[in-house]
C-alpha positions in Angstrom: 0.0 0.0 0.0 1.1 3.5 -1.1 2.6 5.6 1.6 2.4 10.0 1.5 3.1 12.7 3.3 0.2 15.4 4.0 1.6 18.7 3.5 -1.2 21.2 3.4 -5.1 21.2 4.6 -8.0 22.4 2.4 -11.3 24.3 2.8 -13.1 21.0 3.3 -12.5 17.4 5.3 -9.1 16.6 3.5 -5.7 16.9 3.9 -3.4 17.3 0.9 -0.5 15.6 -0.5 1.4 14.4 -3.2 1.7 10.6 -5.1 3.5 10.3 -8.0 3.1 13.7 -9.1 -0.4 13.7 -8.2 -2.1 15.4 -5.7 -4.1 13.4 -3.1 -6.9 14.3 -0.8 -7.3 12.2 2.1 -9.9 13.0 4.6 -9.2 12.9 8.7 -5.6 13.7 8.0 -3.1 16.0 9.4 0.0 18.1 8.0 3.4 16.0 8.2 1.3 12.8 8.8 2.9 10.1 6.8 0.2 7.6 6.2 -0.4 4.7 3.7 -3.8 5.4 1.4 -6.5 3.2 -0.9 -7.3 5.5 -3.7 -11.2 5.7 -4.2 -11.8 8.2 -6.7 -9.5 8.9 -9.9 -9.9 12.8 -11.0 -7.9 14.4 -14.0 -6.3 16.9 -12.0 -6.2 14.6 -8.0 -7.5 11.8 -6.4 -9.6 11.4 -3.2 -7.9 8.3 -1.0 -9.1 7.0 2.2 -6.7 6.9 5.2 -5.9 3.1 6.0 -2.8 3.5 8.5 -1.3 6.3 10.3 2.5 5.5 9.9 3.4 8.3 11.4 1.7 11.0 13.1 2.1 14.5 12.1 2.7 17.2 14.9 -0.2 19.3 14.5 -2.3 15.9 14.8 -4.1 15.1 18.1 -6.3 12.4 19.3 -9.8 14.1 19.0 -12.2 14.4 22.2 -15.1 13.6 20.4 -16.3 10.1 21.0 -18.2 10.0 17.6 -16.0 11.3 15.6 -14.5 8.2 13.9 -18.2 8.6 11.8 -20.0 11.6 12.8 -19.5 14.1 9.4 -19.7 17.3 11.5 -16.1 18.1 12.9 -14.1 17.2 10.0 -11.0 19.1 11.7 -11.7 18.1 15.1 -8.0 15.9 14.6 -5.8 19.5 14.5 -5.0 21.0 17.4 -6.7 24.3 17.6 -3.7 26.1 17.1 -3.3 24.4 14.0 -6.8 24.6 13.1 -6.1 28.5 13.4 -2.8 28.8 11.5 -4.3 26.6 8.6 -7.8 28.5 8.0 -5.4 31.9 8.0 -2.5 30.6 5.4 -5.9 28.9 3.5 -7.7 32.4 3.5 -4.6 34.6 2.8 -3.9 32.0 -0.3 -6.8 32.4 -1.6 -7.7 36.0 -1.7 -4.1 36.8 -2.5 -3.8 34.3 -5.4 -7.5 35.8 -6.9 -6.7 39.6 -6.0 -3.2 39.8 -6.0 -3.0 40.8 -2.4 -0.1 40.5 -0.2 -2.5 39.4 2.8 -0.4 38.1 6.2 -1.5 35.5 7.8 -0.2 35.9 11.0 -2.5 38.1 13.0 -5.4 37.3 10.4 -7.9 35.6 11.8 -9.6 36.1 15.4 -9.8 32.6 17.9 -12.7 31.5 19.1 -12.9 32.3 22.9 -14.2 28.7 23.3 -12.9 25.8 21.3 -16.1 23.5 22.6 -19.4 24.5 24.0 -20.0 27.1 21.5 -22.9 26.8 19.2 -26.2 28.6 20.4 -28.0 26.5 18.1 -27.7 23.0 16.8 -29.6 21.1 14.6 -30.3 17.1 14.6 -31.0 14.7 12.5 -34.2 12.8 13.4 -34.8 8.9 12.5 -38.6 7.3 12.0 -37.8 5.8 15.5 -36.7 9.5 17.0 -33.4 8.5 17.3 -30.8 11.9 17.0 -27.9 12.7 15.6 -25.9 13.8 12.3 -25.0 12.6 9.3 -22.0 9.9 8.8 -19.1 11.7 6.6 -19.6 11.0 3.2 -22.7 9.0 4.2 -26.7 9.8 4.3 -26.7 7.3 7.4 -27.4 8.8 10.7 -25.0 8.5 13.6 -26.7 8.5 16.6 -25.7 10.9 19.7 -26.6 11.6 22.8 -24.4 15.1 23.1 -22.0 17.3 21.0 -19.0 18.5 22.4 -19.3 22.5 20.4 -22.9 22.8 21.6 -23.2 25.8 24.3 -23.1 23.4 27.8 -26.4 22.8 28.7 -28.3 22.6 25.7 -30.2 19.8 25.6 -30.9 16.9 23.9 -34.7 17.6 22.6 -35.1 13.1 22.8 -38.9 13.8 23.7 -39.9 15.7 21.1 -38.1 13.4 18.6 -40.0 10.3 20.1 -43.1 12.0 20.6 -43.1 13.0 16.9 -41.0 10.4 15.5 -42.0 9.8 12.2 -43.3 13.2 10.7 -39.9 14.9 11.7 -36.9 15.3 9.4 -34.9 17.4 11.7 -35.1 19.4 15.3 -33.1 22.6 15.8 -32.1 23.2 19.5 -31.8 27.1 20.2 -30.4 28.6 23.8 -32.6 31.4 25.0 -31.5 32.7 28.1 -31.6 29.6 30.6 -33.8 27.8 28.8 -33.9 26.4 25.5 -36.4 26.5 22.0 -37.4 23.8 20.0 -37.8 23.8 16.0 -38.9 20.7 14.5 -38.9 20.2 10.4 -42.0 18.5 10.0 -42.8 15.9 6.5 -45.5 17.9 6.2 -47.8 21.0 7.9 -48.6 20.2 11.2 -52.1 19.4 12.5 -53.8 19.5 15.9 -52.3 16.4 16.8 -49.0 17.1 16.4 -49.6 20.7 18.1 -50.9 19.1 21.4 -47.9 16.8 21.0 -45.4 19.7 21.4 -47.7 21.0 24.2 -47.0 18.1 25.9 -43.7 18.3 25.2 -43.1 21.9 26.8 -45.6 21.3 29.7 -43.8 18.5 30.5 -40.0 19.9 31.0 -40.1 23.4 32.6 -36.0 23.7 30.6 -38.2 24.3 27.4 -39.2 27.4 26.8 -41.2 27.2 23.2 -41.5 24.6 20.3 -42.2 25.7 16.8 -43.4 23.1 14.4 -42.2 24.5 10.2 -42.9 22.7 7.4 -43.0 24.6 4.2 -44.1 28.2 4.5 -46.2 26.6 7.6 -45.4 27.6 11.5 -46.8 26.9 14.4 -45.7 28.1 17.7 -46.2 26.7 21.2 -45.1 28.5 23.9 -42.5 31.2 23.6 -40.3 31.2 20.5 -38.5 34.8 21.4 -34.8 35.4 21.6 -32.8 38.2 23.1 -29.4 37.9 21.5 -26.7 40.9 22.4 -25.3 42.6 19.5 -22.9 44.8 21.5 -22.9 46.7 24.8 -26.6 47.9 25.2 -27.6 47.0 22.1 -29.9 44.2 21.8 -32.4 42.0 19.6 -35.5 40.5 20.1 -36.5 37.5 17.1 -38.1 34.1 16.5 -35.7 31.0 17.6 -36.4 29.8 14.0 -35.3 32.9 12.2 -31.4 32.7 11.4 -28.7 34.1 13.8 -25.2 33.3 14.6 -24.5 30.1 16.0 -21.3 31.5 17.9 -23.1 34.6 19.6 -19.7 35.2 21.4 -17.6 35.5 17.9 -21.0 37.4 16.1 -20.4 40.3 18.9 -16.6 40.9 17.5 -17.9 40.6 13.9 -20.2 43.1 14.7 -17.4 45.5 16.4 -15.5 45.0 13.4 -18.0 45.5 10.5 -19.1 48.9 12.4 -15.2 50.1 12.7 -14.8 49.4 8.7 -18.3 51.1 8.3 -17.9 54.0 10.2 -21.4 55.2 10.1 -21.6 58.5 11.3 -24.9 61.0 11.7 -27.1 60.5 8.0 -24.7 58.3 6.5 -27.0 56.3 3.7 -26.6 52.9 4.5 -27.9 49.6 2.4 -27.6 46.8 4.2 -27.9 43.6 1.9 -29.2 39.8 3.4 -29.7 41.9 6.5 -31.3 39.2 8.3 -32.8 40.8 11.8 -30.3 43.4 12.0 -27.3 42.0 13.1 -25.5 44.7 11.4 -27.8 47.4 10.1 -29.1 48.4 14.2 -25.3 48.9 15.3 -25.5 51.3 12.6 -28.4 52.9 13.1 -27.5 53.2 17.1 -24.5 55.4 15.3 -27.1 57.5 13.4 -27.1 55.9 10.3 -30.1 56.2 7.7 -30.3 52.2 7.9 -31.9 50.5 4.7 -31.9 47.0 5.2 -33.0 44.3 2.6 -34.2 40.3 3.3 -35.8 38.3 1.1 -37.4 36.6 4.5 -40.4 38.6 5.2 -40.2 37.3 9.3 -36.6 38.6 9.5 -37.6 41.9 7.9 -41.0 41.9 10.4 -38.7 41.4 13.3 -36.1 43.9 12.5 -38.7 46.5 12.0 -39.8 45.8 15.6 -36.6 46.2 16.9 -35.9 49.0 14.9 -39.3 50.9 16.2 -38.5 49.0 20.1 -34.7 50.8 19.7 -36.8 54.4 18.6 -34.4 54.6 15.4 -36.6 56.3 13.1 -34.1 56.8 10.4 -33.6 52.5 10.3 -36.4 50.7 7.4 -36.6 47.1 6.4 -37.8 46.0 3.2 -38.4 42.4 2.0 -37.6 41.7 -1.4 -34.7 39.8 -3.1 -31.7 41.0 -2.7 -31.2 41.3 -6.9 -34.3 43.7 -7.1 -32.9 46.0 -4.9 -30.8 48.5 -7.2 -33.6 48.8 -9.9 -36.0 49.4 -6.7 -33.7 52.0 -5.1 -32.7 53.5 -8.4 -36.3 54.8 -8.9 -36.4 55.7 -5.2 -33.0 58.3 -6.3 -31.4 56.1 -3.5 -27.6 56.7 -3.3 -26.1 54.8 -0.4 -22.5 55.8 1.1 -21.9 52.8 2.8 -22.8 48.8 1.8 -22.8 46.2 4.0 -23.9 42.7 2.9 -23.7 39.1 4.5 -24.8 36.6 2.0 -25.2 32.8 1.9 -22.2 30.7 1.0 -22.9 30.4 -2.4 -22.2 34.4 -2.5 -23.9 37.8 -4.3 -22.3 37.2 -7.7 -25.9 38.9 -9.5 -25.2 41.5 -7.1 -21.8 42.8 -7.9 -22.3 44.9 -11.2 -25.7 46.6 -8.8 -23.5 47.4 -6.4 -20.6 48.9 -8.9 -24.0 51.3 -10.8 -24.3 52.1 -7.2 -21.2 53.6 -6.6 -20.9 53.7 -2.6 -17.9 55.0 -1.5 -17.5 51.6 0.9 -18.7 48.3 0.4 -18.1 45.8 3.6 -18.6 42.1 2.6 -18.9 39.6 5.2 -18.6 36.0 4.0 -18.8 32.3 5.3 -17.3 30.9 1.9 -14.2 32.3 0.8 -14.0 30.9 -2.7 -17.3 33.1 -3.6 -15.8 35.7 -1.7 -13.0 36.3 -3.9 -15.2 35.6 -7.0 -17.1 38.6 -6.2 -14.4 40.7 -5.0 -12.7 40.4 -8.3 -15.9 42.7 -10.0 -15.7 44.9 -7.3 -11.2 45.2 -7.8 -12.2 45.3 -11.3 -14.3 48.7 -11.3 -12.1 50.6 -8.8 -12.5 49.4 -5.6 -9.5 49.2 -3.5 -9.4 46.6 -0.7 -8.4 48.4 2.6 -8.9 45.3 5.4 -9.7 41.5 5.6 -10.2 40.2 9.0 -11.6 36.8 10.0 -12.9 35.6 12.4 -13.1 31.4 14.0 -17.0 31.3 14.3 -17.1 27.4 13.8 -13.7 25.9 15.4 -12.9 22.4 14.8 -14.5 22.7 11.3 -12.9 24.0 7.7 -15.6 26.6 7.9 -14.8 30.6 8.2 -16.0 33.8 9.0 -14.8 36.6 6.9 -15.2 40.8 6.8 -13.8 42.8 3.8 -13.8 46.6 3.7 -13.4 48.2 -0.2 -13.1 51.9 -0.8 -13.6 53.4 -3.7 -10.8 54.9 -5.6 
């Protein structure tokens, strides 16, 4: 059996190395492991082998905590040491943006560590069986692992086992959110829930005074039981009220540096027009209006938009609007308004704004901060913006999601 050394890790599960003259990517491994592979898929430019013996073990390489881990999919870098973790997603993000933008980004003093390694997460979300059985998906696999904790969920979240049982089979997934000292529940559901399954997570939350609401989605359908609400802190007196089942950061701790940093590259100051794009509840466009910023933000979820209105009117910032509309109609929509924004912020999903970036360009704002969980579409899009003047001034990122590949990371582009 072929032996290699792993000499790099990528944005994803594998480690990296090289086999006569190809490159390899082997999954669970660790730079300077020396390990002997099966190759299991053949590509033109590398293969993907499976890891059959750890010959040697590279330094960085540790023996993971997680007791699932040998088939749980979920903490495919869970095997680094966090240090190592945190030196790989910097040199990974500086390579990237400087190969596509022809930066001379530093890695060192890049990216920003996770105060907590484990116990981090806000929010989980499991896996159901027809039996209720919880847990995640295998790695590479559609079979479930089962679990009865996770090591990077906030300590004290619990396992929501009696709602899964109690609505076994009509569940695809449950959704454990922390709010406060208590928890919510938000079960996916086959198909719109009736007044069965409604008593059912009555019973549920009468039954365990650590719940504090259940919603029940399927669809565009949502039922609550109970109390749904979240206050979640943005930064020092600033915070939201919203729906358990409407998105927020998982790592609340990391989102309320994000939030410090996005506002410093922003700057907002009294009547600065700023658009803030996939604005969610507000994470980023009431910081700004607290600085008195005229704050337009823009969701395509009309309950995100509803509950940043009511924080926005709650707060008293009368200069703050949300509108719900896709993000793509929003230039033609502002152009007629003889909108003209200083300042854009925008936070989109990982598969980027790419329709976005010639809007923004007609636009013309002075500074455009991107904030991105994928940095491949990241640097796609940054590329238009390069392209039509814009200079980039600052990348930070930030370790939302430690022992995973994934990444938080905030742009700021002036205009030249």
């Amino acid at each position: 059996m072929p032996t290699l050394e792993i000499k790099a890790m990528t944005f994803g599960p594998y480690g990296v190395g090289h086999l006569g003259g190809k490159a390899m990517m082997v999954a669970r491994a660790a730079p300077g492991d020396v390990l002997e592979v099966e190759t299991r898929e053949n590509r033109r430019d590398y293969a993907i082998a499976e890891l059959s013996n750890i010959v040697r073990p590279g330094p960085e390489r540790r023996v993971a905590p997680c007791p699932y881990i040998a088939r749980c999919g979920g903490c495919d870098w869970q095997h680094l040491s966090y240090p190592a973790q945190l030196k790989w997603k910097a040199n990974l993000v500086a390579t990237t943006l400087n190969r596509a933008l022809d930066l001379k980004l530093d890695p060192s003093g890049l990216i920003e560590a996770a105060p907590e390694e484990f116990g981090y997460r806000a929010r989980v979300r499991f896996k159901c069986s027809p039996r209720g059985v919880l847990g995640f998906r295998a790695f590479g696999s559609s079979e479930l692992v089962e679990v009865d904790s996770c090591m990077v969920a906030e300590r004290g979240l619990a396992m929501p086992v009696h709602l899964a049982r109690t609505l076994a089979r009509k569940l695809d997934e449950i959704e454990v959110v922390r709010a406060g000292e208590r928890d919510v529940l938000v079960g996916y559901l086959r198909k719109a829930p009736g007044a069965d399954e409604i008593q059912r997570a009555r019973r549920v939350l009468e039954a365990n005074a650590n719940i504090a609401g259940v919603v029940l989605r399927a669809g565009d359908t949502r039922e609550v039981v109970g109390d749904a609400n979240l206050t979640i802190e943005l930064e020092s007196e600033l915070w939201i009220e919203a729906d358990a089942d409407l998105f927020s950061q998982v790592n609340r701790a990391q989102n309320i540096k994000l939030v410090a940093e996005v506002m410093a590259m922003a700057a907002p100051l009294d009547s600065t027009a700023l658009l803030d794009l996939f604005c969610g509840t507000g994470n980023f466009g009431l910081p700004a209006a607290k600085r008195g910023a005229r704050v337009t933000g823009v969701d395509a979820e009309p309950a995100a938009i509803a509950a940043a209105s009511r924080n926005a009117a709650r707060l008293k910032f009368a200069d703050a609007q949300f509108i719900a509309m896709q993000a793509e109609g929003t230039s033609e929509f502002l152009r007629r308004a003889k909108y003209h924004p200083d300042t854009i912020i925008l936070d989109p999903p990982r598969s980027g704004a790419a329709a976005l970036m010639e809007q923004i360009v007609r636009m013309r704002p002075r500074s455009v901060i991107y904030v991105s969980c994928d940095v491949t579409t990241l640097a796609r899009d940054l590329r238009i913006l390069v392209a039509a003047g814009y200079v980039i001034g600052r990348v930070h990122a930030f370790d939302f999601f430690p022992n995973t590949h994934h990444i938080e990371v905030a742009a700021h582009l002036l205009l030249t």
